[in-house]
C-alpha positions in Angstrom: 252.1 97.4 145.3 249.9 94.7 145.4 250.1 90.8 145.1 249.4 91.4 141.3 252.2 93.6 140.6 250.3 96.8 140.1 249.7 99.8 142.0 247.9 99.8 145.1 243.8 99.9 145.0 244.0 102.9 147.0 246.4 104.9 144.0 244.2 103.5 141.6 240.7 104.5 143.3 242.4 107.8 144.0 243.2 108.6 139.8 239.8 107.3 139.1 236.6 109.0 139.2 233.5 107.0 138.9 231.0 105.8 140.6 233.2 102.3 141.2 235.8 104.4 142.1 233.6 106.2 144.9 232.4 102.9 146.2 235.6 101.2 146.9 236.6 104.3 148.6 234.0 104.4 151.0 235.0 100.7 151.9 238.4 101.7 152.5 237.4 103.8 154.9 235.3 101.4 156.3 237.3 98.4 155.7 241.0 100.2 155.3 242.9 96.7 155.1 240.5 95.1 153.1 241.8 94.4 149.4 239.0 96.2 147.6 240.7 95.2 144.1 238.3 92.6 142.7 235.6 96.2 143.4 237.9 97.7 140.7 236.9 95.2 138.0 233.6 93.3 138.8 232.0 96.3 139.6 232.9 98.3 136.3 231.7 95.9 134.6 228.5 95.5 136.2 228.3 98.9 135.9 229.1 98.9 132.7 226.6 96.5 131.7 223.8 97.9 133.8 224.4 101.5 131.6 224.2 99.4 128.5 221.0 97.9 129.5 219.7 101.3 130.6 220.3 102.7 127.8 218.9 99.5 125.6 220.3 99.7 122.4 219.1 102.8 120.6 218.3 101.0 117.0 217.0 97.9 118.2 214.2 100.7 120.5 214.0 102.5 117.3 213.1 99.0 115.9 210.7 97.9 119.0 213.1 95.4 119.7 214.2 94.6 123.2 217.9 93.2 123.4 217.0 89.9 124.1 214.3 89.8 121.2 217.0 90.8 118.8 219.0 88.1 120.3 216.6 85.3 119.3 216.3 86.5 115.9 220.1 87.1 115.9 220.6 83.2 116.7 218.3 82.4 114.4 219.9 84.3 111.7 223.2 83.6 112.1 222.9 79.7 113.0 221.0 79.9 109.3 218.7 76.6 110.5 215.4 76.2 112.4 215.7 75.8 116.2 214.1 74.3 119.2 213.3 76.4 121.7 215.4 74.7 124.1 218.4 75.4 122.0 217.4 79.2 121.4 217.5 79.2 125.5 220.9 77.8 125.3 222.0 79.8 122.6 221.3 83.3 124.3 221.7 82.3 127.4 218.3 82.6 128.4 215.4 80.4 130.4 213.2 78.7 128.8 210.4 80.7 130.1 211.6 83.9 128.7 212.5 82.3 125.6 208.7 80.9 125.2 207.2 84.2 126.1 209.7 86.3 123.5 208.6 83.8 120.6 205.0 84.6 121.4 205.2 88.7 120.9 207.9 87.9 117.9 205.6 85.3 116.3 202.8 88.2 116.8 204.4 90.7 114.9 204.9 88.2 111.7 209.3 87.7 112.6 209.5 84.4 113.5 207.2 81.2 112.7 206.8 77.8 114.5 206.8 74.8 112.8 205.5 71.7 114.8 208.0 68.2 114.8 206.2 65.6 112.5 207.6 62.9 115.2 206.7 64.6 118.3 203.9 67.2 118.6 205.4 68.4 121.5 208.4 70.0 120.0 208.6 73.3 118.4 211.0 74.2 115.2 211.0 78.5 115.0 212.6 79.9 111.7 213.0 83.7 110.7 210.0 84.9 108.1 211.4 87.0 105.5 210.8 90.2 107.8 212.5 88.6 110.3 215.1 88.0 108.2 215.2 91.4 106.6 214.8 93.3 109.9 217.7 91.8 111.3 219.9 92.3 108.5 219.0 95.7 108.3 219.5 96.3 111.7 222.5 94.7 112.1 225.2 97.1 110.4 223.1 99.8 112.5 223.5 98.2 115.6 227.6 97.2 115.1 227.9 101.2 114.3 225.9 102.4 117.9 228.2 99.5 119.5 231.1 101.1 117.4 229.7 104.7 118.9 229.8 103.4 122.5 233.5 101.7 122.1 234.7 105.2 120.4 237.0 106.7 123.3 238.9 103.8 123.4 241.5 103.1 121.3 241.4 100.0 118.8 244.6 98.5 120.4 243.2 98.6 123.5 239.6 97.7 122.5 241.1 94.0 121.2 243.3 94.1 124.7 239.9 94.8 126.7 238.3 92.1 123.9 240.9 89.8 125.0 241.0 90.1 128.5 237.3 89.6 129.0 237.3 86.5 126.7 240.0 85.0 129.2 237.3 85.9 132.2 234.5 84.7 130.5 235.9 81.3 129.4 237.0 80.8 133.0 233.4 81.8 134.1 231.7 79.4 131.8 234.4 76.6 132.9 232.9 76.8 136.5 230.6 75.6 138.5 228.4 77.9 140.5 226.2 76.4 143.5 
């Protein structure tokens, strides 16, 4: 048993077959009193989100969206106000950099416009156009059904358990302070 309560990493590793599962084995036998454990869930879900980013998000391809485009015009969207730039970088979690250089290829294909601040010319307010607007409300329902698709071999209890979980682990993350 470990500190935790559960069963041993080394019961666990040896019921699972993945590509986690296959790492923390090889440190075992490296490493065999090491406590691989954290391996178990950091890993799968860097694995996990690596696959998802692989894989992009089949409608938002189909759309020529990349994930983070659709995130801009997601915030925009759902927010339902015109934005800085600086708070669309804080709003997906995103540099400002990237942010500025998504705006540029959205505003190109007619999704989003900028506004300039009547105070300070410096300052940038983005809105959705109408195809904006329409393109991510079409693709919206499409995407929550592929994300529905990908979630499908798990069951809805444990979905809102695995839901709940990683809210706890992300709230602590967000409380921290990384150096």
């Amino acid at each position: 048993m470990t500190a935790t309560g559960g069963r041993s990493t080394t019961a666990q590793s040896a019921t699972r077959n993945d590509t986690v599962a296959a790492v923390v084995r090889q440190w075992q036998s490296v490493h065999p009193g090491l406590d691989t454990a954290p391996m178990e869930i950091i890993g799968r879900i860097n694995r996990c989100a690596a696959l998802l980013q692989q894989a992009e998000d089949a409608p938002l391809r189909r759309a020529g969206l990349s994930r983070p485009e659709f995130d801009l015009l997601g915030a925009l969207r759902r927010t339902g106000h015109e934005l800085t730039p600086g708070e669309l970088a804080r709003e997906t979690f995103s540099s400002g950099a990237a942010v500025t250089k998504r705006l540029k290829a959205l505003a190109e294909r007619g999704l989003v416009e900028r506004r300039g601040d009547t105070r300070d010319r410096r300052v940038a307010h983005l809105r959705l156009t109408d195809t904006g607007r329409d393109l991510v409300d079409g693709l919206l329902p499409e995407q929550l059904a592929y994300e529905t698709e990908v979630l499908s071999g798990i069951d809805p209890e444990r979905q809102e358990e695995l839901a709940e979980l990683l809210a706890g682990l992300l709230g602590r993350l967000e409380l921290r302070k990384f150096s």
